[in-house]
Every structure is written in C-alpha cells, then in structure tokens.
N, C-alpha and C positions, 0 to 999 in steps of 0.2 A: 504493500500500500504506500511506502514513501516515497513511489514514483507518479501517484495522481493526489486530487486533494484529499479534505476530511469525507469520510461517507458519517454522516449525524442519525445517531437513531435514538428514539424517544417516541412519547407520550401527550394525550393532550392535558395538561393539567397536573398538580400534586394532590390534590385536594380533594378524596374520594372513598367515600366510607367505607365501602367493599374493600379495598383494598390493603385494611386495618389490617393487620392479621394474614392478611394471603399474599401481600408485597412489604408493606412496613412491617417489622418484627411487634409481637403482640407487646402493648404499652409503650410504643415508641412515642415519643413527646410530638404533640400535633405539630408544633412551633418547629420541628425540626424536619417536617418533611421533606421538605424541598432540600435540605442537606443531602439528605440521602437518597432519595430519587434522582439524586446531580452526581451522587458515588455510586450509582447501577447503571445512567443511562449517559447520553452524549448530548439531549435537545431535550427540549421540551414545546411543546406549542400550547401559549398560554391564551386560553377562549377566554378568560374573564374578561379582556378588554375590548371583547366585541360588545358587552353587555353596559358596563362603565367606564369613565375616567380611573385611572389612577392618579397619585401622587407622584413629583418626581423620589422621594423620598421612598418612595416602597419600589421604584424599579431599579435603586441605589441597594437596595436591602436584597434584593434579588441578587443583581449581581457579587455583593460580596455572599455568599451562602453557596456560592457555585465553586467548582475549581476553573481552571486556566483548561482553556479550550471548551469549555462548555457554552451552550448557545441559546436561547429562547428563539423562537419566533412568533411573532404578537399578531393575532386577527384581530384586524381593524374593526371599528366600531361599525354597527350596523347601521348608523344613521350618514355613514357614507355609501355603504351598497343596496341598503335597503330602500331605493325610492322609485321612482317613476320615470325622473329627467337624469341620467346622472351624471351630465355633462353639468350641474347646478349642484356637485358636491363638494366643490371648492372648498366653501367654509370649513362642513365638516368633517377633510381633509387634513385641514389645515387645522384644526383643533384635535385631531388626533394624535396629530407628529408631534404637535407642539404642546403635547402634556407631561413631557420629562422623560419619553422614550430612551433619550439621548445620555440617559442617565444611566443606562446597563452595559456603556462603551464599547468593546471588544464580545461582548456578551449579546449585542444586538444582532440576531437573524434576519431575515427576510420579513417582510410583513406579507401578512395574509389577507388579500380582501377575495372573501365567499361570497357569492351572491344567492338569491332562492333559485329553486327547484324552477319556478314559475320565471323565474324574469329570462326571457328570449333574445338574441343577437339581433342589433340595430348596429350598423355598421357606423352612423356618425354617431352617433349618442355615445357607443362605447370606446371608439377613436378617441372622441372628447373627453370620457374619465380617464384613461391610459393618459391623457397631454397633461393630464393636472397630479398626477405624481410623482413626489418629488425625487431628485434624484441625492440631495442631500437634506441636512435640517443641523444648526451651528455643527457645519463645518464636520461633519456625519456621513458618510454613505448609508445611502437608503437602498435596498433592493424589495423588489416585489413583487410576491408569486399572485395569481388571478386562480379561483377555482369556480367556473360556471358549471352548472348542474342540467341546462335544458340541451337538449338534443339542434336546436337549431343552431348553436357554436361551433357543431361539429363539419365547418366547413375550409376551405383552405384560407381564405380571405382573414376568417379568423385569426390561424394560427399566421399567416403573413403579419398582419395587423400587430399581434402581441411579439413576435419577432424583433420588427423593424424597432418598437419600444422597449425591446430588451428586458420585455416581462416573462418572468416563467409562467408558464400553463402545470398548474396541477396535474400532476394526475392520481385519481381514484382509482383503485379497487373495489367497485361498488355494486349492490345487487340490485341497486336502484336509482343508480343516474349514470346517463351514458361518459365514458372515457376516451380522453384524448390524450395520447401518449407522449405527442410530437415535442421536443425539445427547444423550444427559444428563447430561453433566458443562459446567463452565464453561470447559471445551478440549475439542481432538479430537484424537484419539490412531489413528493412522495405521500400518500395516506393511503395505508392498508385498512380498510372499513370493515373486509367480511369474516374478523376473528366470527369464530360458534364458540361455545361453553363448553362444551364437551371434549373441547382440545385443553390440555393443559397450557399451552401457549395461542392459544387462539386461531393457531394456522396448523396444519400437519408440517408434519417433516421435512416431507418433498417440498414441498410451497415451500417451506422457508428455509429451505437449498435455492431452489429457483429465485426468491426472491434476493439472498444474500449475491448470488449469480447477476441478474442483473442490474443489482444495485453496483457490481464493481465496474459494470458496464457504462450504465450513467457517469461512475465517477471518471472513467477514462475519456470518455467522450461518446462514447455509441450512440445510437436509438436500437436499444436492443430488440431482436425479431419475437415475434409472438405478441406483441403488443399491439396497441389500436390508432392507426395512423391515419393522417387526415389529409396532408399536403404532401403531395410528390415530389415535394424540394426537401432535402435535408440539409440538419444545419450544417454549423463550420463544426468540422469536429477539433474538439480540445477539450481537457481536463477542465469536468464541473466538481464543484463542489456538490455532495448529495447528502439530502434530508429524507427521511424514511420517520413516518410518522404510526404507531397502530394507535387507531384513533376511531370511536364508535364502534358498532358490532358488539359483540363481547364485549363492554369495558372492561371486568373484572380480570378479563387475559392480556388486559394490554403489555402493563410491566413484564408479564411474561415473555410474549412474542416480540417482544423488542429489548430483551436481557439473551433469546435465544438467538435473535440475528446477529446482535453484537458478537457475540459468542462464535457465529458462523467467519463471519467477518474478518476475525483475532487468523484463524486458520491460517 
C-alpha cells in the first residue's frame, strides 16, 4: 500500500446504543467513544451535521480524540440539498462551511452532500449547486463527494458535469437506489448499505474479499470491472485517495464489517 494513497475505512457515527457491548467493550465510558472507535477504525462519517450546526469548539474536540491520520467526513446540512431550487443554496452553503469545520485541520475529509431519493437530475439547477462549492474556506481545502439517489443521474452528462467540477460521485451498494460507479473526483467515496444481521460482519467473506479487492483498485487508480458505469469516457487514471464507509443496512454490523476490511486490507 505505500505505493498509492490512504484507503479510509469506517462508520457513520460513534454514537449508537446497539453497539454498547457488541463494539464498545461492556461499561466503556460514553465520553470516550469516539476514542476508541478512532483506535478500531481509519474515518468516520459524521451524519449529525446534516441534522444541526455544530460549534467550532466540539469539531476542535473531535479532532484532538482522534490519532494522526484519522479522518471525519461531515454531511452537509440538509437545508442545502434538501430544497426545490438549488442553484439558491448559497447561503446555506455558506453557513455550513462557515461553522468551524475548519477546526478539525488535517482531520477534515471530504464533505458529503446526499440528496433525497425523490429529487431528479436538472442539468442547470445542479451545474448551478456544483459552481457554489467551495473549493477552500480560511485558507482550507474543501473537497466534495455528491450522493444522488434517483435513477434519472444515471446519465453520462451527469457524470461529465461532476467531473469537469472535480466532485466525486458516491457510490452505493444499495438494494434500493440505483448506483453509479464512475470515478470523477481526485478520491473515491464508498458506502456499503446492504450489511444483513445474520452476518457477523455484515457482509460475507467473499464480499468483503471483493470488496477489500476493489477498494485497492480505486486507491490505484482503476474503475474496477463488475461495477455500474454510466459514461464511456474514463477518467485520468492516478492514485485516489479511498473512503469505504458501512453505513445503514445492518447498523449493529457496521464496526464489524469495517474492522474486517481493515483487517483484509493490512494483508
């Protein structure tokens, strides 16, 4: 691996009852989770700030709880993807960045703006969000992955579009929104959705062979084959950085399935 970048693997979140006792050891001090979820895993993708503001003081608090090399990546507030027009999301943009993100330094990932299931591909409207973010915030590199959920994305215009803006495209593993694999950002940005219960890591074996397999592929440069591609141009190949998230599905397996890929990964 010390010939392409990090491959980052984690979780959405620290902060999850189920996983008292079946990830944190039993009576593990609440206050310390995030310690130790940062001593099992490489990333984390933190959803609380799609929901609220933070303080710069608590992504200050984040970042010292972590070690050297560990990453967050933060989904944007919803009151930037969640609207009608969102070429008119400026402000709340710009009230996102600007709430002390800038505070977790070295620790700052990629942001994440999810959109709903329901919102559909408008060629200028979403040209228009893609031109309003930013590519720094004091003096910061910003990067930022996009994850659309409707079927009408799935076009090449699209993935040109997110390209030429040097956004990455999500991609899901999902039983319930179609996937786009195609690589346009200078990372990859990874969510495995369909852990089941019944696995003790959330994936079988194979799967997360395969998946440890093409995660080294992203981090090389690839668009690995088996995957769901949309544009007949490929990118420039060169070494991405890669993020691998298990995230929804199974929660209770995620730590698992993402302690087992790590694990694959080390090999």
């Amino acid at each position: 691996m010390s010939d392409t970048p990090a491959i980052r693997v984690g979780i959405g979140g620290w902060t999850y009852e189920p996983w008292r006792g079946t990830f944190f050891p039993e009576k593990w001090p609440h206050k310390r989770e995030l310690e130790y979820a940062a001593q099992h895993l490489t990333a984390i993708e933190v959803n609380g700030t799609y929901y609220s503001s933070q303080k710069p003081a608590t992504f200050a608090s984040w970042a010292k709880a972590v070690p050297d090399g560990f990453v967050f990546t933060l989904k944007a507030s919803r009151y930037c993807t969640n609207r009608k027009v969102l070429a008119e999301a400026g402000e709340s943009i710009a009230k996102f960045v600007g709430q002390g993100i800038v505070e977790l330094g070295d620790r700052l990932g990629p942001i994440l703006w999810q959109f709903m299931a329901t919102k559909r591909f408008d060629a200028e409207d979403f040209g228009a969000f893609l031109a309003l973010l930013p590519t720094s915030h004091a003096g910061v590199a910003l990067r930022h992955a996009v994850q659309v959920r409707h079927e009408s994305f799935a076009v090449p215009e699209f993935v040109a579009m997110a390209r030429e803006a040097g956004v990455a495209l999500v991609y899901a593993d999902s039983a319930d929104y179609p996937a786009i694999a195609d690589v346009t950002g200078d990372f990859v940005y990874a969510r495995l959705e369909n852990a089941v219960e019944d696995e003790p890591a959330g994936y079988a074996a194979d799967a997360l062979d395969r998946w440890a397999d093409v995660s080294r592929r992203w981090a090389k440069g690839e668009q690995p084959d088996g995957l769901p591609y949309v544009s007949p141009d490929a990118p420039a190949t060169r070494p991405r950085e890669t993020f691998v998230f298990f995230i929804n599905g199974a929660k209770v397996r995620a730590p698992h399935g993402a302690m087992a890929l790590i694990e694959r990964l080390a090999r």
